[in-house]
Steps between C-alpha positions, in 0.01 A plus 500: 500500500620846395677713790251635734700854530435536160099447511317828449160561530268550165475854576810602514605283225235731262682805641814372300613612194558244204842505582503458862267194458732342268801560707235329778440228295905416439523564857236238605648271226835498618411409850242208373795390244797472824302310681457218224711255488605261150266244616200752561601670152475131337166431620295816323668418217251407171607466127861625587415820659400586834092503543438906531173424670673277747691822544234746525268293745828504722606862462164633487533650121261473292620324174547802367736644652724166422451557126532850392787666359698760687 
């Protein structure tokens, strides 16, 4: 589960600006990522890639936000 210091609440996430919620997001992604290890990276695996909706439901993105372009 994603880093509790860096849970905010929704409205204070609206207040952000685009770029302070992507910076968020890398932020929040970061701290899920270091706390994977090979083995948990293996298992959300499909196809080849990792599953971006296994990714989301544990990060708490929406699908989107795994998929667009910077």
């Amino acid at each position: 589960m994603v880093c509790s210091s860096l849970k905010t609440n929704m409205t204070d996430v609206n207040n952000l600006s685009s770029q302070q919620k992507a910076e968020l997001n890398v932020a929040t992604f970061l701290s899920w990522a270091a706390w994977k290890t090979a083995a948990d990276f293996r298992e959300i695996v499909a196809r080849g890639q990792l599953n971006r909706m296994e990714i989301a439901k544990e990060t708490g993105f929406a699908k989107l936000v795994l998929t667009q372009k910077a």
